[in-house]
Structures are given as C-alpha cells and as structure tokens.
N, C-alpha and C positions, 0 to 999 in steps of 0.2 A: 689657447682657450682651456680654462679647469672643466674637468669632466662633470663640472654642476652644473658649469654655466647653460643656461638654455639658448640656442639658438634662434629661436622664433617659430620656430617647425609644430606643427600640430600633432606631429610625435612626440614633440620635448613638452608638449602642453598635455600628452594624454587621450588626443581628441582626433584623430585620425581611423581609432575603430567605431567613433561613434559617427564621424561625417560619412565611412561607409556606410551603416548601418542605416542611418539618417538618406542621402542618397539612392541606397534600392528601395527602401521604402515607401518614399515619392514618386520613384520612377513608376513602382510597381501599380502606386495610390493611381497613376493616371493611364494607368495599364498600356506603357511604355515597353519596347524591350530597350536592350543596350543598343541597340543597330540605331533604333527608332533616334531614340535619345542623341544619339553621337549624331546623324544622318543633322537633325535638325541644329544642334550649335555648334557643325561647322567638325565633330570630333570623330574619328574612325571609333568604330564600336568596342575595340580592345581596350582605350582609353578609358572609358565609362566602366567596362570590365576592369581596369586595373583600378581604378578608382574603389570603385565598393570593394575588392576584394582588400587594399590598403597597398598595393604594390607599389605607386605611385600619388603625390601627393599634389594635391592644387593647389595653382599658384592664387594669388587674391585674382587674379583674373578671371581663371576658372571660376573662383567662388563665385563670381559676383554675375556670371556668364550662367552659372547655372541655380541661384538663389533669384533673380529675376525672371528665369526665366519659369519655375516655381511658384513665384508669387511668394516668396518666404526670405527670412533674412537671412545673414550670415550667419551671425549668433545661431538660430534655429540650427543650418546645415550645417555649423559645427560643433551641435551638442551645449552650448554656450548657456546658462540659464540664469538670472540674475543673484548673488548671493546676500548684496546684504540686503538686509531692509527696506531703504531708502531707495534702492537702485529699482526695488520691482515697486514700490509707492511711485517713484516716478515715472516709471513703465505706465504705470496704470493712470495717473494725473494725465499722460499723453495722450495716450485711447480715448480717455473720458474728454479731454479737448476737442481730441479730432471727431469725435461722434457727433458733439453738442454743435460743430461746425456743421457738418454735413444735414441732420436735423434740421436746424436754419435754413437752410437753404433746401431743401427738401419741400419745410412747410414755404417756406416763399414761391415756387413753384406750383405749389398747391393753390394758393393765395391768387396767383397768377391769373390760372387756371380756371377758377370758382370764380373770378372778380375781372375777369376777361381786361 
C-alpha cells in the first residue's frame, strides 16, 4: 500500500480525536464515569478510557454499541457533519418527514381520545 492510500481507520480520516472528544462528552452529558459506561455495554472501564484518550480505536461494532446506546448516530460520534448542500437539504427533508409522520398520528390519537 502507498503511503496516501487511506486505510479506512478514523485516523487516516482525521476523526479519531474528535470521536474521543465526542465520547467523554456524552458520557459526561449523562454524568457517566468510564466504569459506569464500560460496566453497562459489556466493556471494562480501561476501554472507554482508551477510547476517549484515542489509544485505541472502535471497530463499527463498537460504534454502533455505543451511538445506540446514546441515542445518537454514527456520523454524530464520529465528528461526521454533512458537507455539501444537498446532503444537509436532505438531512433536513427527513426530519421534516419523520415529524409530519409522528404529528399524524399524535393528532389521531388525540382524535381518538376526544371522539372516544
């Protein structure tokens, strides 16, 4: 492999000191420690410490182990933000779907409710 090529690593992408970063900040957001954190997805607390510190790097398993269990996406826990245009217009065309969905059925509920 040339020394350009990227390997796929959230090193070679740059985004390694920001999923740490990203990481203690949620932990902390839910006022976690690292024992806390590890104890519940199954990870000894050193892992979580090598995590945010960037010692060690998550596999998509990881990611996806601890962006669920978050409540947050990937993208999110890896710093990821949309670049062009089109890509956060469509971000946002989805939300404004999924809202107008929930709404609907929110007021049907209501509807229910009132009209027994």
């Amino acid at each position: 492999m040339k020394d350009t090529e990227k390997t796929g690593t959230l090193e070679d992408y740059g985004r390694r000191a920001e999923f740490a970063q990203t990481l203690k900040y949620i932990r902390k957001q839910q006022n976690l420690t690292q024992g806390q954190l590890g104890a519940q997805l199954g990870y000894g607390y050193t892992v979580i410490s090598c995590f945010e510190t960037g010692r060690i790097e998550p596999t998509i398993n990881d990611l996806i182990k601890l962006s669920d269990f978050f409540g947050v996406s990937i993208d999110y826990m890896v710093g990821h933000r949309p670049k062009r245009e089109n890509e956060r217009d469509f971000y946002i065309y989805r939300q404004a779907e999924e809202l107008k969905r929930v709404m609907a059925e929110t007021q049907q509920k209501i509807d229910t409710v009132l009209n027994g």
